[in-house]
N, C-alpha and C positions, 0 to 999 in steps of 0.2 A: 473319534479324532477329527473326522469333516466337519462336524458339528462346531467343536472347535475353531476350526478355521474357516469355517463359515463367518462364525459370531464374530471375531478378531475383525472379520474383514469388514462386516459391517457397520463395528465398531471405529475404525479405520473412516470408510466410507464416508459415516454420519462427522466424523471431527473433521475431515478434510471441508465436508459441505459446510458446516458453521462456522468455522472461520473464514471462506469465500466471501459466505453471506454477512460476515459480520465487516469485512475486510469493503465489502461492496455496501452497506449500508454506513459503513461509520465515517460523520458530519465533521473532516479534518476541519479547523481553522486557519483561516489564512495567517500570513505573518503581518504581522501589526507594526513591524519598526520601519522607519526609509531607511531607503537606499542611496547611499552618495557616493558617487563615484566621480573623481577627477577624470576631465577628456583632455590634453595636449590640447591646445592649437593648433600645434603642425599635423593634425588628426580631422580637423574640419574643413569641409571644403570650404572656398573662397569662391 
């Protein structure tokens, strides 16, 4: 039964560490569209 739950854990272990590592290696892309956002006037200094 240890055996068991040895293996589980390591099993556990090793998925937690790959997806870290895959979470920490994977090349997001930035976003590619503008951004337009309306500013008031009565919002800018003078």
């Amino acid at each position: 039964m240890l055996k068991l739950i040895i293996a589980i854990a390591v099993v556990v272990v090793l998925l937690l560490g790959g997806g870290i590592a895959y979470l920490a290696l994977w090349d997001i892309p930035a976003p590619t569209q503008p951004v337009e956002k309306v500013i008031p006037d009565g919002r800018l200094p003078r």
